[in-house]
C-alpha positions, 0 to 999 in steps of 0.5 A, a space after each residue: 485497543 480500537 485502532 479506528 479511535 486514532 483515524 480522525 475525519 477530515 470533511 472536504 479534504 482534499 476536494 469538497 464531498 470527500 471524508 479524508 481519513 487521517 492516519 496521522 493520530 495513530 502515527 502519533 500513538 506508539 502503541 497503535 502502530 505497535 498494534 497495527 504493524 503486529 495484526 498486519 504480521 499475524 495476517 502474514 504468518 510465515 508466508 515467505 517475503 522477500 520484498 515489501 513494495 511501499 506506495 508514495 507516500 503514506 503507504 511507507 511507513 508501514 512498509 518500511 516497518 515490515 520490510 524491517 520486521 519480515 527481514 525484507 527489502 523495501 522498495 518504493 514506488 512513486 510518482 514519475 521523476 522520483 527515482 533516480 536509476 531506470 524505471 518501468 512507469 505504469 499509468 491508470 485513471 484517476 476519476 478526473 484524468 489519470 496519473 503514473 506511478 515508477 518503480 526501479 527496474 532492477 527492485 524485484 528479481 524474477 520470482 521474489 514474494 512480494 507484499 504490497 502495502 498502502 494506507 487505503 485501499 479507495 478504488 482501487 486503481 492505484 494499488 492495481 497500477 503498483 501490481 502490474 508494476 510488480 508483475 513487470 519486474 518478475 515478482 509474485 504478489 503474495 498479499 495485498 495489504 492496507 491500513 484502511 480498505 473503504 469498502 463503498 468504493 470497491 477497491 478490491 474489485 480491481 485486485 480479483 488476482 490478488 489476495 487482500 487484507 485490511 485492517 480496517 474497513 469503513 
């Protein structure tokens, strides 16, 4: 099965001159995400994860399947205002202004193994915001892992410290 047959473009969302990438067809196929969740778990092998850190909002639903499966906690990180306990917030720059993301203090203990999931890997800066969030906490990034990695964007230039994985790449 070709996992790229259940990502369908969507042009000019959310912005004109943008090809979004929708992950909702294969959300609605059982077998692909059946599919998706075990390449992402053969990639992984027997690397230690104590925690699955899942970035708002698409990028939780893999997570929370890995977190299950890897018998790891989850941990969500999401926009300011979101989480309810004390948080540390960490902000980076979108191409017009920037944004923050937050993540619970007390989520990761001083040295768990950590593996960071979202859908797509773009350019970079959201997935590099969530890693210092990580850092921050304690934890050792083990693996960053995505759905989909666009690769014109270079992303992965922004995770050089990080090893990276991508299902699929456009």
């Amino acid at each position: 099965m070709e996992l790229k047959e259940f990502v369908r473009d969507i042009p000019d969302f959310p912005k004109k001159g943008v090809i979004y990438k929708d992950i909702t067809p294969l959300l609605l196929a059982p077998k692909a995400v059946n599919q998706a969740l075990e390449q992402f778990l053969e990639n992984i092998g027997q690397q230690p994860i104590d925690k699955v850190v899942g970035i708002e909002s698409r990028g939780f639903f893999f997570a929370t399947l890995l977190a299950q499966r890897l018998d790891a906690g989850f941990i969500p990180v999401r926009k300011p205002g979101k989480l309810p306990a004390s948080t540390h917030a960490q902000e980076y720059e979108l191409e017009y202004g920037s944004d923050t993301l937050e993540i619970h203090k007390d989520a990761i203990q001083p040295g768990d193994k950590v593996l960071l999931h979202d859908d797509v890997l773009a350019t970079g800066g959201t997935a590099a915001a969530t890693c210092k969030l990580i850092e921050k906490c304690g934890g050792e990034i083990v693996l960053c892992n995505f759905l989909i990695e666009l690769d014109f964007l270079r992303g992965q230039e922004q995770l050089k410290a990080c090893t990276v994985h991508s299902l699929m790449h456009y």
